[in-house]
Backbone and ligand atoms as CSV (ligand in chain L), in Angstrom:
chain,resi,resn,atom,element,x,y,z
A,1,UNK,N,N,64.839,15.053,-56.253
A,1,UNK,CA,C,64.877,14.600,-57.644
A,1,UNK,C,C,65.629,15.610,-58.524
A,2,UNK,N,N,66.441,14.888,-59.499
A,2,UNK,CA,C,67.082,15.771,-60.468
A,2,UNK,C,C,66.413,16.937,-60.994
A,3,UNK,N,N,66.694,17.673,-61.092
A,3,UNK,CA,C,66.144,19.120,-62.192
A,3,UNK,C,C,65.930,18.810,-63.273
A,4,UNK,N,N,65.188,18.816,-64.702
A,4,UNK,CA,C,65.182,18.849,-65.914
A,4,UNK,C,C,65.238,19.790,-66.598
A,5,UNK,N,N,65.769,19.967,-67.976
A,5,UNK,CA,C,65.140,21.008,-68.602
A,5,UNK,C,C,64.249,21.122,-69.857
A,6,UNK,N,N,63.584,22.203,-69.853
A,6,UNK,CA,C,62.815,22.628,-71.078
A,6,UNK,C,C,63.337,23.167,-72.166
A,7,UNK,N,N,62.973,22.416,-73.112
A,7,UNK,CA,C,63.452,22.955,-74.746
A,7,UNK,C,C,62.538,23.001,-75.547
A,8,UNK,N,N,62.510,24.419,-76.057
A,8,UNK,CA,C,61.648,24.815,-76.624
A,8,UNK,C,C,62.422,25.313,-78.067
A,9,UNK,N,N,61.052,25.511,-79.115
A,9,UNK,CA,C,61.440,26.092,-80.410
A,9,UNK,C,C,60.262,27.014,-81.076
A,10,UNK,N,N,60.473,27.902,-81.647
A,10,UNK,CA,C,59.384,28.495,-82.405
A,10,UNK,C,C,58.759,27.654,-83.388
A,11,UNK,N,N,59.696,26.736,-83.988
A,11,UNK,CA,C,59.044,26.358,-85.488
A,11,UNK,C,C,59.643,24.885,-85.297
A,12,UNK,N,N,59.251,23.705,-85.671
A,12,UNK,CA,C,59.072,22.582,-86.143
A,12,UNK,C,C,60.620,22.820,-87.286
A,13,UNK,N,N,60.554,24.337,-87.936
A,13,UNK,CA,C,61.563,23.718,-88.812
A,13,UNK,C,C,63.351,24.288,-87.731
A,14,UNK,N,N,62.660,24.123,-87.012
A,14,UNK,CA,C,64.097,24.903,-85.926
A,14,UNK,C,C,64.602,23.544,-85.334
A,15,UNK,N,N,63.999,22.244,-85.587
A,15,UNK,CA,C,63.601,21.202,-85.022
A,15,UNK,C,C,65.607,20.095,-85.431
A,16,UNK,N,N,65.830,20.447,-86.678
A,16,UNK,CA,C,67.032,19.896,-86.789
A,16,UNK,C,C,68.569,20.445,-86.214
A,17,UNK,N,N,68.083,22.063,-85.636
A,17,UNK,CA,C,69.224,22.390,-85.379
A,17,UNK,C,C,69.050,22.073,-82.964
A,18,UNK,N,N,67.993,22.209,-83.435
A,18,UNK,CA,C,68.140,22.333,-81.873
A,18,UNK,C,C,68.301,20.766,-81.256
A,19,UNK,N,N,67.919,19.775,-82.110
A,19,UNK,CA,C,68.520,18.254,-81.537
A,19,UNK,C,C,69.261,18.535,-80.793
A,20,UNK,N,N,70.541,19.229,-80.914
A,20,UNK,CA,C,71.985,19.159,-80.257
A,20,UNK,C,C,71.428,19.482,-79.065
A,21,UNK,N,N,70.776,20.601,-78.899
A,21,UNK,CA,C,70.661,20.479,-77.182
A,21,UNK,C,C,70.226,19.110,-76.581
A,22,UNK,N,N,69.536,18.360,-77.066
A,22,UNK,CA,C,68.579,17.240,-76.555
A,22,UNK,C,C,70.185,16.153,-76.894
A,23,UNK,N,N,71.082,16.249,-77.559
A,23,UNK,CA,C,72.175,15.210,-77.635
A,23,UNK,C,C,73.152,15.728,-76.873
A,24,UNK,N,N,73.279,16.773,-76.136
A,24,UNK,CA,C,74.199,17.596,-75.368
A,24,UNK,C,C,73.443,16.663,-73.792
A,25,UNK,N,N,72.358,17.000,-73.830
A,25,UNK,CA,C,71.536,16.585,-72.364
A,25,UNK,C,C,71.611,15.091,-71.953
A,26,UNK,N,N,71.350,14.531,-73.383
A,26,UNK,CA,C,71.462,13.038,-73.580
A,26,UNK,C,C,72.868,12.486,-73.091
A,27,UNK,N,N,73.755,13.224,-73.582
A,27,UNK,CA,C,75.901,12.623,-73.212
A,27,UNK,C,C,75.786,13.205,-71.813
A,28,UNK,N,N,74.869,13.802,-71.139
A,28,UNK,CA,C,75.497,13.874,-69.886
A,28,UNK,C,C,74.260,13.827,-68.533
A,29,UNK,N,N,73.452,12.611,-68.934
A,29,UNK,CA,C,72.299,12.178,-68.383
A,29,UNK,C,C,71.279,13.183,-67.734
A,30,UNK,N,N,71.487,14.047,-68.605
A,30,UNK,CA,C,70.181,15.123,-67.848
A,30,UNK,C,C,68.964,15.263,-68.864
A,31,UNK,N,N,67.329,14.994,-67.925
A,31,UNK,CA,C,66.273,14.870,-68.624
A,31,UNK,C,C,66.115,16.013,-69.169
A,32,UNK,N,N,65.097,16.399,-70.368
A,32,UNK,CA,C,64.337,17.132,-70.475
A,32,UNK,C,C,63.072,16.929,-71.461
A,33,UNK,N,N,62.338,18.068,-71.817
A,33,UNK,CA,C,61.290,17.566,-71.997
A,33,UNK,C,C,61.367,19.119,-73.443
A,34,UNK,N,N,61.028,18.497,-74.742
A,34,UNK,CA,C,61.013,19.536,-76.270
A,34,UNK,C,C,59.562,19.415,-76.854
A,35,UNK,N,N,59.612,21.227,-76.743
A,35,UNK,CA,C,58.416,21.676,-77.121
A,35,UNK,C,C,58.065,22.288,-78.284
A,36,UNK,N,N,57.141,22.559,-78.751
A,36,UNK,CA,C,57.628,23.630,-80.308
A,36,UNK,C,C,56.450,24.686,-79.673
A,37,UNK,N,N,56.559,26.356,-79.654
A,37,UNK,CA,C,55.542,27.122,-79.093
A,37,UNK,C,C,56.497,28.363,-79.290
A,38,UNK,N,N,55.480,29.220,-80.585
A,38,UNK,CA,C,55.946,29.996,-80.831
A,38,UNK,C,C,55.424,31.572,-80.317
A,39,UNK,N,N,56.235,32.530,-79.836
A,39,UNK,CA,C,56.320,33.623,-78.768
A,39,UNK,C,C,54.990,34.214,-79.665
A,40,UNK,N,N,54.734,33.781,-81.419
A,40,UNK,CA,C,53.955,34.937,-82.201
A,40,UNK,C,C,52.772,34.097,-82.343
A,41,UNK,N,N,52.736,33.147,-83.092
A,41,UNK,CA,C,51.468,32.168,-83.190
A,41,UNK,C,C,50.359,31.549,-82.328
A,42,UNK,N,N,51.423,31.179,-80.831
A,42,UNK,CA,C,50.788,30.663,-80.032
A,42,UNK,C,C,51.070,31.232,-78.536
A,43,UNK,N,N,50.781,32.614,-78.183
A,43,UNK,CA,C,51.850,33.444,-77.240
A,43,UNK,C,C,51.236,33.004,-75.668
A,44,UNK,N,N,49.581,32.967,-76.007
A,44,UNK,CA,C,49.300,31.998,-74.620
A,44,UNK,C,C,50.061,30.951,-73.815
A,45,UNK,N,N,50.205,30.092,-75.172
A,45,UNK,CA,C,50.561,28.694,-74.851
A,45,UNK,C,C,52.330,29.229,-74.160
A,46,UNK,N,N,53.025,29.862,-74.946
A,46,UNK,CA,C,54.189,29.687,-74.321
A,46,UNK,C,C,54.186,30.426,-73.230
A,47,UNK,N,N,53.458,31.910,-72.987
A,47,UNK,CA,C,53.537,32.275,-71.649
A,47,UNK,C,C,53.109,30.923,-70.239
A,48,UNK,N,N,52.591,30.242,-70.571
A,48,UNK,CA,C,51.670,29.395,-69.707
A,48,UNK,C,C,52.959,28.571,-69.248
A,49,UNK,N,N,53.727,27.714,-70.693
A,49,UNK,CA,C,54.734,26.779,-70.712
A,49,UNK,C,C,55.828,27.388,-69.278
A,50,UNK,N,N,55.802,28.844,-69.673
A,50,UNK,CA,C,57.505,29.484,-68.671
A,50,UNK,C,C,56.604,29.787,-67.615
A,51,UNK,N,N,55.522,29.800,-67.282
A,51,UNK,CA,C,55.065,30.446,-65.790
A,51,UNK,C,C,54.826,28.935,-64.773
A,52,UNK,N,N,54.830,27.764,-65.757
A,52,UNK,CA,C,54.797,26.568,-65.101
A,52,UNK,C,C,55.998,25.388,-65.062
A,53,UNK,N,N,56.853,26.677,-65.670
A,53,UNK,CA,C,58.040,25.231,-65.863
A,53,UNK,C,C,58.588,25.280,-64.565
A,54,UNK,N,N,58.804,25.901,-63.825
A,54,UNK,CA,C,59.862,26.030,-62.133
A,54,UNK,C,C,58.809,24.410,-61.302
A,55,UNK,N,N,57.191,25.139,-61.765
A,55,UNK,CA,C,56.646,23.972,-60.673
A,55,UNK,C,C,56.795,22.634,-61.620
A,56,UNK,N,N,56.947,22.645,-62.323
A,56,UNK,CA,C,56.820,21.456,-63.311
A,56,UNK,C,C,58.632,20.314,-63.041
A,57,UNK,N,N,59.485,21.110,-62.575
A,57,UNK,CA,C,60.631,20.385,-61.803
A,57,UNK,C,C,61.660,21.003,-63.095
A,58,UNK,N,N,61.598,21.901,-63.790
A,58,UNK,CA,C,62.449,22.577,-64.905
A,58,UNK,C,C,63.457,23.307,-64.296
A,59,UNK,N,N,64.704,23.014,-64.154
A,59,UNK,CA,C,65.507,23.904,-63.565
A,59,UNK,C,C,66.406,24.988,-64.457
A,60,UNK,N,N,65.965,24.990,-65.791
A,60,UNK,CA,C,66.552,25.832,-66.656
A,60,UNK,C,C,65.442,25.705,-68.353
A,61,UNK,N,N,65.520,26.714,-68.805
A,61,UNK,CA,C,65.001,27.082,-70.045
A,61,UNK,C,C,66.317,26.610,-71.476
A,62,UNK,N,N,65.848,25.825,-72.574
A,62,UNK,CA,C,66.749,26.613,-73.753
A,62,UNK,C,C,65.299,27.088,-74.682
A,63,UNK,N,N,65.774,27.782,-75.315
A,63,UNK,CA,C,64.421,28.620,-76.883
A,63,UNK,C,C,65.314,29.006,-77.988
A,64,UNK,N,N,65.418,27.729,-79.022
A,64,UNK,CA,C,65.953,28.032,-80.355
A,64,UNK,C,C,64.481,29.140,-81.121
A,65,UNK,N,N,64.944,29.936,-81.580
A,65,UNK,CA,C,64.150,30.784,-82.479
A,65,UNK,C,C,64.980,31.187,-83.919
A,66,UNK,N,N,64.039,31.794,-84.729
A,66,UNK,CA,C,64.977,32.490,-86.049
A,66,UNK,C,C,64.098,33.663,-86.459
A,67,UNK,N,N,64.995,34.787,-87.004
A,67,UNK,CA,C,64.446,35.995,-88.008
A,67,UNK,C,C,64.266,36.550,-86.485
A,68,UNK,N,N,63.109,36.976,-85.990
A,68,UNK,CA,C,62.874,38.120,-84.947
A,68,UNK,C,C,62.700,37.463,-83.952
A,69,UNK,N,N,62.699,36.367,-83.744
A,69,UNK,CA,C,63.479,35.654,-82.415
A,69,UNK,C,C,63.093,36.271,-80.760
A,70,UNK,N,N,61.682,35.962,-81.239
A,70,UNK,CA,C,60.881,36.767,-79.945
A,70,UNK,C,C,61.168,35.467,-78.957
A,71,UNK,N,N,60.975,34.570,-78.794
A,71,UNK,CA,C,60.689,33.150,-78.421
A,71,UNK,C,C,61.424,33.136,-76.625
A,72,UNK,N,N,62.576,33.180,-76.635
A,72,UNK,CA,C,63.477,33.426,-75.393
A,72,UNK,C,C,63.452,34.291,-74.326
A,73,UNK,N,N,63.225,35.787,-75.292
A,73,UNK,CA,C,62.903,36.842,-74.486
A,73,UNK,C,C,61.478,37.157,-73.666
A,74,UNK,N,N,60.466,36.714,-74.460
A,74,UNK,CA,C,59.389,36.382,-73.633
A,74,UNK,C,C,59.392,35.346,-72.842
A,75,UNK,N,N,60.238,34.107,-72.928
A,75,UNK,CA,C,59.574,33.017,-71.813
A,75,UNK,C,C,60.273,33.662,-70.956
A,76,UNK,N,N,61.504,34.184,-70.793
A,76,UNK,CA,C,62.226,34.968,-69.859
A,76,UNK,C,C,61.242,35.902,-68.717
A,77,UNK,N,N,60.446,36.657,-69.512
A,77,UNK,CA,C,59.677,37.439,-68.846
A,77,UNK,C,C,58.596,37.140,-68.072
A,78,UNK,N,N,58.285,35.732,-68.335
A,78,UNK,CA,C,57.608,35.001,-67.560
A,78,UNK,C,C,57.995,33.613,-66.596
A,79,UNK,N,N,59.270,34.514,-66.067
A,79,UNK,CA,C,60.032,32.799,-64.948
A,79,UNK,C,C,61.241,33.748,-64.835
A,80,UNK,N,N,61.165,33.276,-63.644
A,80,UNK,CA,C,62.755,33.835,-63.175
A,80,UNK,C,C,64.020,32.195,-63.471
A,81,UNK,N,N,62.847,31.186,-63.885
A,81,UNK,CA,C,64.095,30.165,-64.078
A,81,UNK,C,C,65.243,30.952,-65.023
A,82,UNK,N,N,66.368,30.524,-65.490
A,82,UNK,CA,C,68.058,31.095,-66.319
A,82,UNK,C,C,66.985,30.636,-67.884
A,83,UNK,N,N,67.053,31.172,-68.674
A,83,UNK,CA,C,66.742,31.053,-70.176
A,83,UNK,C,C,67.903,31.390,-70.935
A,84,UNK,N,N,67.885,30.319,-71.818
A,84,UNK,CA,C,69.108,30.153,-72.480
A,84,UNK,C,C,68.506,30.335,-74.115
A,85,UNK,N,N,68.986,30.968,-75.046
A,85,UNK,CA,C,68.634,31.558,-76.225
A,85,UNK,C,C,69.615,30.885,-77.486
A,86,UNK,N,N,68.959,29.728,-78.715
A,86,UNK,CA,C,69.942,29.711,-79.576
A,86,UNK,C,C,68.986,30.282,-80.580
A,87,UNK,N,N,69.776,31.541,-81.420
A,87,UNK,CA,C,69.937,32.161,-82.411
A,87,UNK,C,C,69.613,30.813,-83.555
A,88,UNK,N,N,68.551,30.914,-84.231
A,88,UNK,CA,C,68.755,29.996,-85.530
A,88,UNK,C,C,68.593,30.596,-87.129
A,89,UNK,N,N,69.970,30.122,-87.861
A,89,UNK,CA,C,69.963,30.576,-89.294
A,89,UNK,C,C,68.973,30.020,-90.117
A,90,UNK,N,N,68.073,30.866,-90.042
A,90,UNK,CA,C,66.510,30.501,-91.213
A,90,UNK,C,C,67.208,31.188,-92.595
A,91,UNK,N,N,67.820,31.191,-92.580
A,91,UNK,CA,C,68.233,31.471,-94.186
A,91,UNK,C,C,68.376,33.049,-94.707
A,92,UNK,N,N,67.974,33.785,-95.025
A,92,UNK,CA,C,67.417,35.035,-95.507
A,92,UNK,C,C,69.137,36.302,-94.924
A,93,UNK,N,N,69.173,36.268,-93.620
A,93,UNK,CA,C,70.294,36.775,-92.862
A,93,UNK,C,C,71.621,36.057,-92.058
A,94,UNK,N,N,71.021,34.477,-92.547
A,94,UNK,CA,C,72.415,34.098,-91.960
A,94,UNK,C,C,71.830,34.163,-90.289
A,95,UNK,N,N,71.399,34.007,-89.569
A,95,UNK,CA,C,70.852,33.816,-88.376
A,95,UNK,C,C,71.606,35.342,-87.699
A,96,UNK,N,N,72.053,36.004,-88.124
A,96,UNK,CA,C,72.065,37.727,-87.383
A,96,UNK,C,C,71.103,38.275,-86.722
A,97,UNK,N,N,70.152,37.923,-87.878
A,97,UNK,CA,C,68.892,38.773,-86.908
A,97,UNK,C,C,68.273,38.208,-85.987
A,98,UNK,N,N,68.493,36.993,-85.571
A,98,UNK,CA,C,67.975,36.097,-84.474
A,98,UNK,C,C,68.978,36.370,-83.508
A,99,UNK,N,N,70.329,36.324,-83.756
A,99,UNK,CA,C,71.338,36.864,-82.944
A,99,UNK,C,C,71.033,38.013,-82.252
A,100,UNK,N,N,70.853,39.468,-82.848
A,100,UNK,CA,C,70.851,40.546,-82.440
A,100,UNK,C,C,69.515,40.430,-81.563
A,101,UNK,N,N,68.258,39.673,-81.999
A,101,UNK,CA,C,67.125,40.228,-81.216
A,101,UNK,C,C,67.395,39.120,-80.006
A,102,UNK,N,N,67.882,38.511,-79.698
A,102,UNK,CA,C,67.960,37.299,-78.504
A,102,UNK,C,C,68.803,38.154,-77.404
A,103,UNK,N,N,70.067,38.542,-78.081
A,103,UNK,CA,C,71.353,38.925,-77.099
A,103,UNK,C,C,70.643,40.428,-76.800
A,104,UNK,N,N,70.256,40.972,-77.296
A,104,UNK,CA,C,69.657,42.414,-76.428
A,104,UNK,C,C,68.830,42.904,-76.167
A,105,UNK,N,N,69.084,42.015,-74.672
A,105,UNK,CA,C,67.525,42.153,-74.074
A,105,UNK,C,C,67.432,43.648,-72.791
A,106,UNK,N,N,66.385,43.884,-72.563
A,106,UNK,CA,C,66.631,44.859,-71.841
A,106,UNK,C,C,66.848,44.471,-70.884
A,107,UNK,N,N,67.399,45.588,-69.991
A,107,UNK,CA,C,68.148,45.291,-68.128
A,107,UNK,C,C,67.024,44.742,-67.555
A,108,UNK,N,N,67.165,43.969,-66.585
A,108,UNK,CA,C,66.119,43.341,-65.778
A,108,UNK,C,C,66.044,42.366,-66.519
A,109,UNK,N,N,65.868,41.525,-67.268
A,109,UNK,CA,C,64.975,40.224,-68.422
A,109,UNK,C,C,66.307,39.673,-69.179
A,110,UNK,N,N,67.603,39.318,-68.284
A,110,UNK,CA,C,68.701,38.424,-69.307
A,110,UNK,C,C,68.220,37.170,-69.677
A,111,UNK,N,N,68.846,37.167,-70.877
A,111,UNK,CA,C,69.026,36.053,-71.638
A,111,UNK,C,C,70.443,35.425,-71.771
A,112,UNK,N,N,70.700,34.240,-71.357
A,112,UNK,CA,C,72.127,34.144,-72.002
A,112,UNK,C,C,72.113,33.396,-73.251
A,113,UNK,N,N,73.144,33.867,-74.313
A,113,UNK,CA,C,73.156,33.667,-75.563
A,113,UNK,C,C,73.689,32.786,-76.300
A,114,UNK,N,N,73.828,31.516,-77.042
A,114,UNK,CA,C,75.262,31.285,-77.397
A,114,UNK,C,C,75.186,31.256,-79.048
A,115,UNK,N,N,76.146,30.755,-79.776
A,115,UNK,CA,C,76.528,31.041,-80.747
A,115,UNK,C,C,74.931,30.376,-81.883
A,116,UNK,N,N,74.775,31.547,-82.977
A,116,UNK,CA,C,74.492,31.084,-84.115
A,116,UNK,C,C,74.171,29.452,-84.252
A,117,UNK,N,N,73.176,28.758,-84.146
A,117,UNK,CA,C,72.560,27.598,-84.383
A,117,UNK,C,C,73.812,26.491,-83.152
A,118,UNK,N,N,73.985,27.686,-82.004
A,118,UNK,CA,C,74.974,26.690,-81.111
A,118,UNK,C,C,73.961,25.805,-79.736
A,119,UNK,N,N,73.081,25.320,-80.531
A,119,UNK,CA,C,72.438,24.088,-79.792
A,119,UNK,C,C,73.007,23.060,-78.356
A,120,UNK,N,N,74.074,22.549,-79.435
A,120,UNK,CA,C,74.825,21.797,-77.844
A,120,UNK,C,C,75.254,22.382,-77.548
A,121,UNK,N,N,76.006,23.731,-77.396
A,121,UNK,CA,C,76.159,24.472,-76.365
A,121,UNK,C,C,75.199,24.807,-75.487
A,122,UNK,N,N,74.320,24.745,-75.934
A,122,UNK,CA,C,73.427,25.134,-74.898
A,122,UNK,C,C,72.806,24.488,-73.956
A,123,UNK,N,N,72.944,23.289,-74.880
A,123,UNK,CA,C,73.002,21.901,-73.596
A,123,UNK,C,C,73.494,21.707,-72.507
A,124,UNK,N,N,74.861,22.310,-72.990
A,124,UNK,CA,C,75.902,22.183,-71.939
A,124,UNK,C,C,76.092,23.285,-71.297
A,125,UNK,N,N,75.197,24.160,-71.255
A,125,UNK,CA,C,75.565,25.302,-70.306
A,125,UNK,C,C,74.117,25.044,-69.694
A,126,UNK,N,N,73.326,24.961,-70.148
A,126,UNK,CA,C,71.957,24.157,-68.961
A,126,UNK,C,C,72.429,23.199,-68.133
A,127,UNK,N,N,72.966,22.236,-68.702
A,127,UNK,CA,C,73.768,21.429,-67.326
A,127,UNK,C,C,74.561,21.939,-66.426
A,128,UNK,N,N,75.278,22.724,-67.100
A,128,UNK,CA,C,76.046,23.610,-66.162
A,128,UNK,C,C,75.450,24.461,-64.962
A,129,UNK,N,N,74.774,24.913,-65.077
A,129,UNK,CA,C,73.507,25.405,-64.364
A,129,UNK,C,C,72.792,24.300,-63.097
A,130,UNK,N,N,72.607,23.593,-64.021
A,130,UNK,CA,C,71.981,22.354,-62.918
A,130,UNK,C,C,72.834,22.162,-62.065
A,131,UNK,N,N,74.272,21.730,-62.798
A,131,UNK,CA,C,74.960,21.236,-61.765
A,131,UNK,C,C,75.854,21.929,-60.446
A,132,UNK,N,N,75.524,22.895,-60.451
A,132,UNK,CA,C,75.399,23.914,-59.525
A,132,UNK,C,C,75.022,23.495,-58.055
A,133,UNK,N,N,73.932,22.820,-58.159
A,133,UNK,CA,C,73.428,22.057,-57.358
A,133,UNK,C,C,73.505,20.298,-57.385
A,134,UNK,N,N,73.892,19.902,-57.830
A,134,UNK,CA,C,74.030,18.359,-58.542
A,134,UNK,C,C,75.369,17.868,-58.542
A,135,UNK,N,N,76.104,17.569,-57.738
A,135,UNK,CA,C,77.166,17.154,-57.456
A,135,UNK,C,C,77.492,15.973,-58.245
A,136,UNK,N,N,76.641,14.827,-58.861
A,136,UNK,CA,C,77.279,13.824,-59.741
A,136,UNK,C,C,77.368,14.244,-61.087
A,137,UNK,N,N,76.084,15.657,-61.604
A,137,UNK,CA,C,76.132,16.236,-62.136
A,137,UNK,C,C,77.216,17.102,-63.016
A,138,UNK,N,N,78.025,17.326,-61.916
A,138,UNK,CA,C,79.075,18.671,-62.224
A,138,UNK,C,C,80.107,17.722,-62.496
A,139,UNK,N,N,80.434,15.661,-61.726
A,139,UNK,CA,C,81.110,15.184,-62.499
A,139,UNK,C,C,81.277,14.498,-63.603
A,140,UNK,N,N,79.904,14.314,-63.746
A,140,UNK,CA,C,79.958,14.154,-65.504
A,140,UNK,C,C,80.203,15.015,-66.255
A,141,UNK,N,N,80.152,16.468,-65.750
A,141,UNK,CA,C,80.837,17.661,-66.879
A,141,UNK,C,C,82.351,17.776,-66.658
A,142,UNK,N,N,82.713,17.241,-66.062
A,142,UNK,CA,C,84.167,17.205,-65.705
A,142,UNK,C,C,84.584,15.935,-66.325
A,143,UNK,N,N,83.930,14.868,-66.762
A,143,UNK,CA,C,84.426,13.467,-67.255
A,143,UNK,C,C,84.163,14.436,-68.553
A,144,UNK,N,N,83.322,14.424,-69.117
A,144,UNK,CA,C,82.911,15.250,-70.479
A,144,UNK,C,C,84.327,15.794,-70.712
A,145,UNK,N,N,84.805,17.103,-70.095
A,145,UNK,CA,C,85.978,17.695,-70.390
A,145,UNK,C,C,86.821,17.130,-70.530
A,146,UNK,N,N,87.054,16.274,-69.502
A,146,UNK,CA,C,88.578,14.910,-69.382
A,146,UNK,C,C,88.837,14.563,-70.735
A,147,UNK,N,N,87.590,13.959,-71.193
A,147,UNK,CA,C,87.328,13.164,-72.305
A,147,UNK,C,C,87.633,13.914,-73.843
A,148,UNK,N,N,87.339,15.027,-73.740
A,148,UNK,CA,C,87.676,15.979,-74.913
A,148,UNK,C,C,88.477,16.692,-74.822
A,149,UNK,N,N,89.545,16.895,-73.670
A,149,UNK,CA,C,91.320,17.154,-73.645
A,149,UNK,C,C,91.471,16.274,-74.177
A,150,UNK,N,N,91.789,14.711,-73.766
A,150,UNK,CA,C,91.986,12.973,-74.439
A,150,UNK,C,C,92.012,13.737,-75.918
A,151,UNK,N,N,90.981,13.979,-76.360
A,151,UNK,CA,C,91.134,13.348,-77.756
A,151,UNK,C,C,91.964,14.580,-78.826
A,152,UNK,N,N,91.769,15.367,-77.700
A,152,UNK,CA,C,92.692,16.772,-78.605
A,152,UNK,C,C,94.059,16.362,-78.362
A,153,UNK,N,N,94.454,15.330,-77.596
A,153,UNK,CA,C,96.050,14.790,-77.138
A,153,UNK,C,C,95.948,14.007,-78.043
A,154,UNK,N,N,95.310,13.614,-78.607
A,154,UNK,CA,C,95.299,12.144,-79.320
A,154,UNK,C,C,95.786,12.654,-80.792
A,155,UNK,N,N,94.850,13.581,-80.957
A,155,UNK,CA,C,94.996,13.935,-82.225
A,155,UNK,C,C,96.224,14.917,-82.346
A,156,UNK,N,N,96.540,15.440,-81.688
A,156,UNK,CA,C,98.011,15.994,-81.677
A,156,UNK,C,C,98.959,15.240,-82.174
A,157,UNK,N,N,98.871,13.992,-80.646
A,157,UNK,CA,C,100.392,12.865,-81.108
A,157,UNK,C,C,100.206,12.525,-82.582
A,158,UNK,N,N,99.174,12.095,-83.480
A,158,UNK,CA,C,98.814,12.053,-84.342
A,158,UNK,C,C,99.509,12.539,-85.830
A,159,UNK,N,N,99.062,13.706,-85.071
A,159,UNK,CA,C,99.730,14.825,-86.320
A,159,UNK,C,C,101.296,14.800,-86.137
A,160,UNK,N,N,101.860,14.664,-84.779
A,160,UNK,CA,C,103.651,14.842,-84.782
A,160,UNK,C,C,104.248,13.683,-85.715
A,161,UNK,N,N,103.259,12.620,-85.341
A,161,UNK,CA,C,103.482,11.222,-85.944
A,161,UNK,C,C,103.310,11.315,-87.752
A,162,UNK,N,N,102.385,11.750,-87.784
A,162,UNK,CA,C,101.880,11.379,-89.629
A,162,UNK,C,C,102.469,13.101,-90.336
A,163,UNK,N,N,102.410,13.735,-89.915
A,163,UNK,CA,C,103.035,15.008,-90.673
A,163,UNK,C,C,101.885,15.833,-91.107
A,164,UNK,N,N,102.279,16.723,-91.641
A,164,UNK,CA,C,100.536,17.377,-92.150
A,164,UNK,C,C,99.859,16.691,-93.016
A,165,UNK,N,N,100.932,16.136,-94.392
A,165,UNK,CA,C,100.115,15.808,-95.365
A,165,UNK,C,C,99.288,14.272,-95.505
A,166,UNK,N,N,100.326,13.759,-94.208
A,166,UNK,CA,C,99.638,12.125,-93.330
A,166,UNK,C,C,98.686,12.355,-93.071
A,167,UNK,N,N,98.793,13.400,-92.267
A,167,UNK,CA,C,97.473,13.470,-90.997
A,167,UNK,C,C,96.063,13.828,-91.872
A,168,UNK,N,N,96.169,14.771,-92.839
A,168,UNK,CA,C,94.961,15.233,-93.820
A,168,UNK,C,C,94.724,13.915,-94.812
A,169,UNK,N,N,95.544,13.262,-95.333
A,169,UNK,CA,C,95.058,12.344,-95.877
A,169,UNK,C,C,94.806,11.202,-95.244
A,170,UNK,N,N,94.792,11.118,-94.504
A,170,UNK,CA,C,94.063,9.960,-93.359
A,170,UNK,C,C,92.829,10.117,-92.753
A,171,UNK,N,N,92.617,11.309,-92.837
A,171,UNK,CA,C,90.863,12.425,-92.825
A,171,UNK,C,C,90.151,11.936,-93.816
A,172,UNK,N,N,90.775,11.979,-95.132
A,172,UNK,CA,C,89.998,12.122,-96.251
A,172,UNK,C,C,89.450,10.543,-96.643
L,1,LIG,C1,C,60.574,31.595,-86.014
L,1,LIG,O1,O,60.362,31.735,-87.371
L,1,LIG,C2,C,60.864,30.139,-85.813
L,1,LIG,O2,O,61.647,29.957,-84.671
L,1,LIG,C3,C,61.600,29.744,-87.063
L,1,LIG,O3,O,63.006,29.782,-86.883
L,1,LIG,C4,C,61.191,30.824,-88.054
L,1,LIG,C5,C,60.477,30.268,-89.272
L,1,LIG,O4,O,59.373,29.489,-88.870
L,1,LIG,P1,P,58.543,28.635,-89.939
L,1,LIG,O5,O,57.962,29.620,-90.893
L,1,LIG,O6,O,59.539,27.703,-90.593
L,1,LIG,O7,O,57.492,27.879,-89.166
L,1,LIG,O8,O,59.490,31.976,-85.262
């Protein structure tokens, strides 16, 4: 049976940026299952969540967090499953400080990181992961790509065709 993954968040209000992972998973038919369990409030519950996700059929972690962005680095420490970390901008710093505490983790306990409230990325590098093992898997990330060269060709001919000030006012 396919692998799924787990998506997790500290806060309910982390809840609009991290969709994208769950619409990243969704465009390229891989299950998963979104949690909200935060590393500070509820630290049981999420240690429990990462020490049971491998048997639970989870073949990869994501953990949107914000501000001190404990969330990733602990489920990490509890699963050798890959944990994937999005940084979220709660306002106050511009999501930096969720940045800095996610990406440096100590040796032994990686996290991989991606950009500032970069959700579907992270989708798509959990699939990536899966499909490692998942051979129809790895070609739907390859139709995915096909599909988004296409439209960067598209929009090229586009622009040779309409000129700059065509092409922007045909945006607008
Ligand atoms: C973090 O604190 C959460 O991941 C969230 O990004 C931030 C704020 O949480 P709330 O106060 O909105 O619940 O743990």
């Amino acid at each position: 049976m396919s692998k799924r993954v787990l998506i997790l968040m500290g806060s309910d209000s982390d809840l609009k940026i991290m969709k994208g992972a769950c619409e990243a998973l969704e465009d390229l038919g891989v299950g998963y299952e979104v949690r909200i369990s935060s590393a500070h409030r509820v630290p049981d519950k999420t240690a429990d969540l990462a020490k049971g996700a491998a048997q639970r059929g989870f073949g990869a972690i994501i953990a949107g967090a914000g501000g001190a962005a404990h969330l990733p680095g602990v489920l990490a420490a509890h699963t050798t499953l890959p944990v994937i970390g999005v940084p979220i901008d709660t306002g106050s710093l511009r999501g930096v400080d969720a940045l800095y505490a996610i990406v440096q983790m100590p040796k032994g306990i990686p996290v991989a990181t991606v950009a500032v409230n970069g959700a579907y990325n992270a989708g798509l590098l959990a699939a990536q992961i899966l499909a490692v093992g998942d051979e129809a898997l790895a070609r739907r990330l390859s139709e995915y790509r096909a599909k988004m060269a296409a439209q960067v060709e598209e929009k090229d001919a586009d622009l040779q065709k309409l000129g700059v000030e065509g092409y922007l006012a045909r945006r607008s």
